[in-house]
C-alpha positions as MATLAB code, in Angstrom:
seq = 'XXXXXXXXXXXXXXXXXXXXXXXXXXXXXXXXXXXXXXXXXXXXXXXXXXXXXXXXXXXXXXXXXXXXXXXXXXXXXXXXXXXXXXXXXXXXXXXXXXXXXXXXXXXXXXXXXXXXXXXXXXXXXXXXXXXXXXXXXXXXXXXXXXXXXXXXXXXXXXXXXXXXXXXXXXXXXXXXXXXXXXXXXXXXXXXXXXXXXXXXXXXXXXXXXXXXXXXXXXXXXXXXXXXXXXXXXXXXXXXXXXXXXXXXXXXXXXXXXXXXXXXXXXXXXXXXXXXXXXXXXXXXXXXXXXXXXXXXXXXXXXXXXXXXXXXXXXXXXXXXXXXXXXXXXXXXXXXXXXXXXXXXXXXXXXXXXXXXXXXXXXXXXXXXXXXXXXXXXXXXXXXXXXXX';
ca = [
       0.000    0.000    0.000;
       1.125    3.232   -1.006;
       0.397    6.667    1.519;
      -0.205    9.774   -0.252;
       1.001   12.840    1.816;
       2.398   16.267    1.297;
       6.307   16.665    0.432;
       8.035   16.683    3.988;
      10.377   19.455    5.083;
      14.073   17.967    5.085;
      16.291   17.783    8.345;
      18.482   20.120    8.798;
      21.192   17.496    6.894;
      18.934   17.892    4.109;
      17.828   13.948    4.222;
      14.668   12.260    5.773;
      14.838   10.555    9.051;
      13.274    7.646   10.122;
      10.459    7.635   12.342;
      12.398    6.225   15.220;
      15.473    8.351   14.833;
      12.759   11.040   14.613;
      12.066   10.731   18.386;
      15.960   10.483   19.564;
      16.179   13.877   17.938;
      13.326   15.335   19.337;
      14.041   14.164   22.681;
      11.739   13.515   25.584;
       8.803   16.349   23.865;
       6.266   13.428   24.091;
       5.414    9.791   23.310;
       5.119    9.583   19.621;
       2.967    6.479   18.979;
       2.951    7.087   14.849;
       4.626    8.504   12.409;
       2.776   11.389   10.528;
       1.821   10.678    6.803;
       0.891   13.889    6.015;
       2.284   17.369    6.395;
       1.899   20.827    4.653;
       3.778   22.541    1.908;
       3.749   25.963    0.975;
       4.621   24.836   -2.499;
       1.850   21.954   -2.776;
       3.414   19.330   -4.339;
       1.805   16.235   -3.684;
       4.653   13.358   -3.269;
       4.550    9.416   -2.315;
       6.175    8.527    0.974;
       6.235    5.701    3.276;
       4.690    6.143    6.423;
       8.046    4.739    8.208;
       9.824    8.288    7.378;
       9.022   11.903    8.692;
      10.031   14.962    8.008;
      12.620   17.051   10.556;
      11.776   20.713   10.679;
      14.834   22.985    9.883;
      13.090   25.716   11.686;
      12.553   23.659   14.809;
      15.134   22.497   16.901;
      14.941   19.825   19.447;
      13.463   22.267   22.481;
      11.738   24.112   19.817;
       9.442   20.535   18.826;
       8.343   20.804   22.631;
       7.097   24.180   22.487;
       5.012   23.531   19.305;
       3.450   21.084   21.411;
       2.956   23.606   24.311;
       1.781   25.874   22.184;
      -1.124   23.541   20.287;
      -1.992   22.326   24.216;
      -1.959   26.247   25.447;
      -4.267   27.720   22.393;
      -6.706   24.045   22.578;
      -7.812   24.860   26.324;
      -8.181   28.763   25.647;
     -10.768   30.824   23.688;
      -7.418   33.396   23.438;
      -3.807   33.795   24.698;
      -1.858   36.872   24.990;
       1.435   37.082   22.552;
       3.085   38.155   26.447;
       1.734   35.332   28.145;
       2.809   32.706   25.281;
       6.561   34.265   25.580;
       6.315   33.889   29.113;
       4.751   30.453   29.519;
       7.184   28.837   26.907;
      10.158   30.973   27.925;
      10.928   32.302   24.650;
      11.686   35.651   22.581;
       9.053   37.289   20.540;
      11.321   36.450   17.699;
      11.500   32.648   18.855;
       7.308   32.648   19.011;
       6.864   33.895   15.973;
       8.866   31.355   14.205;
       6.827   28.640   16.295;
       3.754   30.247   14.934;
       4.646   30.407   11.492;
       5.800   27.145   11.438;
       2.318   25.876   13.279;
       0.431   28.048   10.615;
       2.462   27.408    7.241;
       4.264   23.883    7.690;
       1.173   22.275   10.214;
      -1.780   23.957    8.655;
      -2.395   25.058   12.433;
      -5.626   27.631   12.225;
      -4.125   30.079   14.131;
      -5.098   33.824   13.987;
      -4.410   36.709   15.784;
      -7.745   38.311   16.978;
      -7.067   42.214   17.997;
     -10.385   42.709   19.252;
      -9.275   39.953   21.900;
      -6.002   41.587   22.059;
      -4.392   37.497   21.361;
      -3.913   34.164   19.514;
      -6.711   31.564   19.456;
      -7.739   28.319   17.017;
     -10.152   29.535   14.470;
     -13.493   27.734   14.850;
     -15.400   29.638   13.369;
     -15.437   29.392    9.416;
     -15.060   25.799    7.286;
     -11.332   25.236    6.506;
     -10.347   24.038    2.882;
      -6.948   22.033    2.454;
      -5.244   19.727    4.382;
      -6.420   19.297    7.906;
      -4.468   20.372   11.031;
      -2.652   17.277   12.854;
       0.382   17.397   15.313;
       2.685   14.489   14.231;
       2.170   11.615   16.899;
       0.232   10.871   19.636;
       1.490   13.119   22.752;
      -0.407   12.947   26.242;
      -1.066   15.349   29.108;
       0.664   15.490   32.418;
      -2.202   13.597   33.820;
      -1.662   11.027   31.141;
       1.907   11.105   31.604;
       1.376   10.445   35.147;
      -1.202    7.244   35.030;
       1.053    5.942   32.628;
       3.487    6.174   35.032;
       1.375    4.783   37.382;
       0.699    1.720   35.362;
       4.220    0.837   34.752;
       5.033    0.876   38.498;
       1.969   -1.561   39.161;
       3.744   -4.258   36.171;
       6.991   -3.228   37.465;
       5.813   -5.549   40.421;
       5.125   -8.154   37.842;
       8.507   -8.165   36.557;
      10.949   -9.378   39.502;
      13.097  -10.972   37.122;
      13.791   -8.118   34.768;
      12.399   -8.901   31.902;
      10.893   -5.205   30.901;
      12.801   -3.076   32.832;
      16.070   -2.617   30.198;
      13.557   -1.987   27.566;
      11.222    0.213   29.542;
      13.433    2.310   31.413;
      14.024    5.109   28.031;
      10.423    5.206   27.965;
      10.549    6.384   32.000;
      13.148    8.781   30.991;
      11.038    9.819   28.046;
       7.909   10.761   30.010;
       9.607   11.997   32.983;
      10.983   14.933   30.348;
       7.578   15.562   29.011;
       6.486   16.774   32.432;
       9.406   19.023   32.550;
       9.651   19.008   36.999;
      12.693   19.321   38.640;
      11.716   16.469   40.445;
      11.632   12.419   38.848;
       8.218   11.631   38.365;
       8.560    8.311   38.276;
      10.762    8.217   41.478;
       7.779   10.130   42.967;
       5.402    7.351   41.675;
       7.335    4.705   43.515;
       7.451    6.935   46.784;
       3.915    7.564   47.039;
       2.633    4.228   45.756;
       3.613    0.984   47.987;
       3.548   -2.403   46.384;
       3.770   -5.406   48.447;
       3.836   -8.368   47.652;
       4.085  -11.394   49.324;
       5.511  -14.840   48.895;
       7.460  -13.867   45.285;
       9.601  -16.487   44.216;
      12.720  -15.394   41.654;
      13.255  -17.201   38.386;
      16.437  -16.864   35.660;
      15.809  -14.095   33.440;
      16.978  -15.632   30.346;
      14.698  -18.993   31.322;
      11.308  -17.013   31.485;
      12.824  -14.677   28.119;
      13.394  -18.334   26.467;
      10.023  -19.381   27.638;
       8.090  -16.212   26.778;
       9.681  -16.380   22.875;
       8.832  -19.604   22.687;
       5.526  -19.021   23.582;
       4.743  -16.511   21.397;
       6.593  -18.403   18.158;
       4.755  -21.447   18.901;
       8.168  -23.419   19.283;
       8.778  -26.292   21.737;
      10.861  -26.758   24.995;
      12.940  -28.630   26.322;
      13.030  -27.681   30.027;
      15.388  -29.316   33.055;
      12.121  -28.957   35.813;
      12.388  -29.772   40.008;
       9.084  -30.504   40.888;
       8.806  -29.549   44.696;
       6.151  -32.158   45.900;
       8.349  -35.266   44.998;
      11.894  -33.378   44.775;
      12.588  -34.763   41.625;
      14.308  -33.027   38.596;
      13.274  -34.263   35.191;
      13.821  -32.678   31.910;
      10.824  -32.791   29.093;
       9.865  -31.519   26.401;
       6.893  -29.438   26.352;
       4.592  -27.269   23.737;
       3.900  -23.605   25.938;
       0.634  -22.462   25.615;
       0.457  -19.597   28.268;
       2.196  -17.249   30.861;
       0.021  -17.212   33.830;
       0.765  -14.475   36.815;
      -0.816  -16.283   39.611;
      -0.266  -15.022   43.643;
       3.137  -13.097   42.692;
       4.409  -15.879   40.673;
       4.647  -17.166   37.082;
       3.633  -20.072   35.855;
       3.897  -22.142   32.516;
       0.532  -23.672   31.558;
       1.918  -26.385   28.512;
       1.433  -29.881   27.076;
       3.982  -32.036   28.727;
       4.818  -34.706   25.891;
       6.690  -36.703   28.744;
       3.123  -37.234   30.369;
       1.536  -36.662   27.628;
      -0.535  -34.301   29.495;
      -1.583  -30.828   30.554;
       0.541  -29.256   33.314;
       1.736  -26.125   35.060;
       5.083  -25.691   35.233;
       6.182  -22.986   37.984;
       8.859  -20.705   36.114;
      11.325  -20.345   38.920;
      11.808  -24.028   39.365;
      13.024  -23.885   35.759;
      17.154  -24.715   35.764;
      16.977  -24.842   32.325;
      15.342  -23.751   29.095;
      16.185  -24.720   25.446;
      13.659  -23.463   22.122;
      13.510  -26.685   19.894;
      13.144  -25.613   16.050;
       9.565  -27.896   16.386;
       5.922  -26.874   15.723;
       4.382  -26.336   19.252;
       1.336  -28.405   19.956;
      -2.052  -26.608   20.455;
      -4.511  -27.000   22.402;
      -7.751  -24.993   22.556;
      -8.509  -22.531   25.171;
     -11.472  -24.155   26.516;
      -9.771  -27.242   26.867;
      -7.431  -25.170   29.137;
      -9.850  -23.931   31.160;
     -11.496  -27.577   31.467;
      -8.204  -28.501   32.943;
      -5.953  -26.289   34.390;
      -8.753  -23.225   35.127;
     -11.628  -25.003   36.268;
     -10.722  -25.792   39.801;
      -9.779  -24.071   42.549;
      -6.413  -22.426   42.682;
      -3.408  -23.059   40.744;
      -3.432  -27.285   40.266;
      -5.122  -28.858   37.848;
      -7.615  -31.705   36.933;
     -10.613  -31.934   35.474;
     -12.776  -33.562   38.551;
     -14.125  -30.981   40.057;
     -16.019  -31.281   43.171;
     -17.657  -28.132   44.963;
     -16.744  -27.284   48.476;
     -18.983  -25.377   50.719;
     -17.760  -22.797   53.441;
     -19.024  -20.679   55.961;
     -17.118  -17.539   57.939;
     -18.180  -16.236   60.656;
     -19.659  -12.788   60.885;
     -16.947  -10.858   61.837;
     -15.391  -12.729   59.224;
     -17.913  -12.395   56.365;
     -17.207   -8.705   56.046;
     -14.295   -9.078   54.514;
     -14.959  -12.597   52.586;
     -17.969  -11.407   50.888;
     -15.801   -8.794   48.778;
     -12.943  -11.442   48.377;
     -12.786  -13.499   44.809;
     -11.557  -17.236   45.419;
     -12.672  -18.477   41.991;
     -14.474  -17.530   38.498;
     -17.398  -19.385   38.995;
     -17.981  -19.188   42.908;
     -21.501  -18.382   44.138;
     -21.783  -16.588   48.017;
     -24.660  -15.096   50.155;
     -25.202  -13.574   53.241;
     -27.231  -15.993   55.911;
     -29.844  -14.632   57.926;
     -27.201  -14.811   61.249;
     -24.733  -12.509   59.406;
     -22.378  -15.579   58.393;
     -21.289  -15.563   54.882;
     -20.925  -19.324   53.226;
     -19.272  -19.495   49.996;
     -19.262  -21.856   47.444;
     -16.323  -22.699   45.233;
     -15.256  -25.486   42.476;
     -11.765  -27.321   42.961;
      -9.945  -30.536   41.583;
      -6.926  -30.851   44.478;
      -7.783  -29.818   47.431;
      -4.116  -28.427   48.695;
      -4.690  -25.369   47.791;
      -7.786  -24.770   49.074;
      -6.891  -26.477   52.384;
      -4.366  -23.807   52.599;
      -6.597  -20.844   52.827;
      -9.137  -22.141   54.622;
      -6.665  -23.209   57.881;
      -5.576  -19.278   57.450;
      -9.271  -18.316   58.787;
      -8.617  -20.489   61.672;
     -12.031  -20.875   64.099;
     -13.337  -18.032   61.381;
     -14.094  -20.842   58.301;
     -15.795  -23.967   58.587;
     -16.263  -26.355   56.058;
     -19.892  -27.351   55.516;
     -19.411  -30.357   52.460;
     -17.912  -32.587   51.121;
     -17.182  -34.637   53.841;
     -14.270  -35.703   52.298;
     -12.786  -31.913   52.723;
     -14.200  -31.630   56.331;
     -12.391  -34.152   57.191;
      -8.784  -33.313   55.888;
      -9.389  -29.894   57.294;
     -10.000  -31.227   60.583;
      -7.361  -33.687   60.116;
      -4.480  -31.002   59.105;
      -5.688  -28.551   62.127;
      -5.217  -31.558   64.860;
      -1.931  -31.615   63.473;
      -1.360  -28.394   63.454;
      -2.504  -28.406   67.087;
      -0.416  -31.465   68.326;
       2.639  -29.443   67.644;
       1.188  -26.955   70.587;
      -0.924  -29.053   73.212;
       1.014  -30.975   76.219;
       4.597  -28.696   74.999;
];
């Protein structure tokens, strides 16, 4: 496919730049998410050009791309702006602004006017423009954008104890942090005023999840070296990945396990080794995954599922009745205040697990079965106290 656009202004060099050496130049202005594909031309020349290449303004230096920006943002949220108040807020010369205003107006088709009963510059709204329309190259955000964004990558941050993004994120921090032009690092300030804890995060080899992650996403197969904690064995097999899963602040590999010919999870830090095979991975459908590996309760799979029945206390219900176990569970609030919950599971481990954390708060109500490995686990629990 061909773009039609408008014949681009060269770089000061004289040559066109690529899109991404584009933003190097312009420096940390913004977070350009496209290159532009058109742009206007005095001369109006129409001209083919691939959308990978934009144009460098001559007139515009690398500060003088961020006050363009300033300016478009200033004018947008303004029915006018004083020529003194634009020199001030950008920091500039009168001979500086006008050059940012011509360019705007001549190289942008930016509808800027002066209006001198308003005594200052505003967007013209009022008539129907003819010509090419008005667009800023890119996608650029606001401060407030700048700072969710921020935001967000401190909550994934938290994903990534290994390392995986942060090398290839951290320009991008650097990038943003300039847009918002404060003395102070925004994203520092992100991390100081937002606390992440987590809890019970295991650590895994980098290059063993990057291995595992590539060959996920290029359908290759594995061959992994894998200590399984329950029996403390180490066996190596070759598997076919079919997804990442971030499950209690840990990673896990849900793939088909041609050793067992099977569905398993594979927890990503007891991976000692990781090898892509240059083999067609195996597929297998996502509801077929969520038969096995997402239809029970908590991170072990099978495809038995049996319901389980709880009930917390009162004091307890007020904070169970907002808490998600499973997908599929079903709760209510009895007539005492008590809260019983209902929820699906295949191995009951897990699920043993958090209910012994309520202590005297949970009790199981059915199957028997579970009542009576709950009990079993908390006389055990209490034979380590009683008579010592």
């Amino acid at each position: 496919m061909r773009f039609p656009t408008r014949r681009p202004s060269p770089s000061p060099s004289g040559h066109l730049v690529p899109a991404e050496r584009h933003r190097e130049v312009h420096g940390a202005t913004g977070l350009l998410l496209r290159p532009r594909v058109s742009c206007h031309d005095p001369t109006d020349r129409a001209q083919f050009l691939s959308p990978a290449f934009i144009a460098l303004p001559s007139e515009v230096g690398m500060s003088g791309m961020e006050r363009i920006y300033q300016i478009d943002q200033i004018l947008s949220g303004r029915s006018f702006v004083p020529r003194q108040e634009l020199q001030d807020r950008l920091g500039v010369s009168w001979a500086t602004l006008k050059r940012d205003l011509a360019y705007l107006k001549d190289r942008l088709n930016a509808p800027i006017i002066f209006d001198r009963e308003l005594g200052g510059y505003r967007f013209e709204t009022r008539k129907n423009r003819v010509g090419p329309q008005y667009e800023l190259p890119g996608l650029w955000f606001s401060a407030e954008e700048i700072h969710a964004l921020l935001t967000m990558q401190h909550l994934l941050s938290n994903l990534d104890t290994g390392g995986l993004l942060g090398p290839q994120i951290k320009p991008l921090l650097a990038r943003l942090s300039g847009l918002l032009g404060s003395a102070d690092n925004p994203a520092e300030e992100v991390q100081r005023r937002i606390r992440i804890q987590t809890v019970g995060a295991r650590e895994f080899h980098l290059d063993h999840f990057q291995a595992v992650g590539s060959a996920l996403l290029r359908r290759k197969r594995l061959i992994i070296r894998y200590h399984a904690r329950g029996t403390d064995e180490t066996t190596e097999r070759e598997v076919s990945p079919q997804r990442l899963v971030h499950y209690r602040d840990n990673w896990y590999l849900d793939a088909w396990c041609h050793l067992r010919d099977d569905l398993r999870a594979f927890a990503v830090d007891a991976i000692s080794h990781a090898e892509i095979l240059d083999k067609r991975a195996k597929d297998v459908a996502d509801k077929r995954l969520d038969e096995v590996l997402g239809s029970g309760y908590g991170i072990f799979s099978g495809d038995n599922v049996t319901w389980a029945t709880l009930r917390f206390t009162p004091e307890r219900a007020r904070w169970v009745a907002s808490e998600r176990w499973h997908p599929r569970q079903e709760g209510k609030l009895l007539k005492d205040g008590s809260f019983e919950l209902k929820v699906p599971y295949a191995d009951d481990r897990e699920l043993i697990m958090d209910i012994m954390k309520y202590g005297g708060d949970c009790t199981v109500v059915s199957p028997k079965v579970l009542r009576e490995r709950v009990a079993s686990e908390l006389q055990r629990a209490s034979d380590h106290y009683v008579g010592k």
